[in-house]
C-alpha atoms as one frame of an Amber mdcrd trajectory, in Angstrom:
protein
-344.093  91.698 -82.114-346.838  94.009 -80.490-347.063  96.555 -77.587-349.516
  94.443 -75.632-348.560  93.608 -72.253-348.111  89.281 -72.180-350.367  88.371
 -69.802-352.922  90.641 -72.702-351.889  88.438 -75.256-352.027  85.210 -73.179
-355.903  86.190 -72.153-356.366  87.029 -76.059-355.078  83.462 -77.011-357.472
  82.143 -73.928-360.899  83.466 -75.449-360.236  82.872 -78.590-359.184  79.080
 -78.230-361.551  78.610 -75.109-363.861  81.161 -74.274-364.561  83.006 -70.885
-361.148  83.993 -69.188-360.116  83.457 -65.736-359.286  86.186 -63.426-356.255
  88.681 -64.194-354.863  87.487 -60.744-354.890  83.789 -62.197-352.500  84.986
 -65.185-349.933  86.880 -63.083-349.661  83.715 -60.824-348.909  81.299 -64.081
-346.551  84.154 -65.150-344.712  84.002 -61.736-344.263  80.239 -61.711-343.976
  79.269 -65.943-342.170  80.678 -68.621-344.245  82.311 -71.315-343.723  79.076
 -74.379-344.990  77.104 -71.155-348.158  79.232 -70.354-348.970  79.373 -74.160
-348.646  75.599 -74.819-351.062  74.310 -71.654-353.723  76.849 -72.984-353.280
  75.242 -76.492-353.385  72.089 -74.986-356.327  73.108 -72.771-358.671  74.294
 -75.508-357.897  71.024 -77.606-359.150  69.004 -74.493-361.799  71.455 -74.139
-363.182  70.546 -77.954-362.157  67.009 -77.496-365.080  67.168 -74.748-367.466
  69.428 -76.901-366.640  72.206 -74.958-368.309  70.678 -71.743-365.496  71.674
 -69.277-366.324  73.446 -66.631-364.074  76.778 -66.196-362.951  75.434 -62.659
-361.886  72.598 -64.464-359.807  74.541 -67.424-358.024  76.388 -65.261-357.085
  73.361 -62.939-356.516  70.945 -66.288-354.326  74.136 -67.242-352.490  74.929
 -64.524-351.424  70.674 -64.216-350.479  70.919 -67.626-348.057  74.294 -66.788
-346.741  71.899 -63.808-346.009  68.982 -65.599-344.497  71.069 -68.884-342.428
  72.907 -66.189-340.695  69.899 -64.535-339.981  68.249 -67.840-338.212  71.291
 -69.264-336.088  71.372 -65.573-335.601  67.616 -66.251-334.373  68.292 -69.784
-331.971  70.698 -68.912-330.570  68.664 -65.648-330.018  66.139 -68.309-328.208
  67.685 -71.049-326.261  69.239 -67.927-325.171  65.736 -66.956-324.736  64.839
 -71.190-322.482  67.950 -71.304-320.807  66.795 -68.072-319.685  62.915 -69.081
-319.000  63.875 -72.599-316.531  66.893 -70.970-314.903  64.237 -68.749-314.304
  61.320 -71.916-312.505  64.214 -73.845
């Protein structure tokens, strides 16, 4: 891919969707809590809320819109994959 660091590339993708960055330290706490596909997605999905509003968000309010949107992408993937745990689990047991 490239030699840039990821939290690099995930501020790259935020001023070029969005605009003004937040704060290094507010990257390396969404890298410690979401996966990478999950960070890249709510910044995707921030910047289209962002336009949807003409770009009148406020940059407290990106970064909190973002950060729900990391929480709530988070706890559906850990839903998922309880579920196809419990799929995998009955269909083991009918067989």
């Amino acid at each position: 891919m490239n030699s840039q660091r990821p939290d690099e590339n995930l501020t790259i993708l935020w001023t070029s969707t969005i605009g003004e960055a937040p704060a290094p330290q507010q990257f390396s706490v969404w890298e410690t809590l979401h996966a990478p596909d999950v960070i890249c997605r709510a910044i995707i999905k921030t910047a289209i809320k962002n336009q949807t509003m003409s770009g009148m968000m406020s940059q407290d309010h990106r970064i909190r819109f973002c950060s729900k949107v990391m929480n709530t992408l988070t706890n559906e993937n850990a839903e998922h994959a309880a579920n196809r745990e419990r799929l995998k689990a009955e269909m083991e047991k009918t067989q």
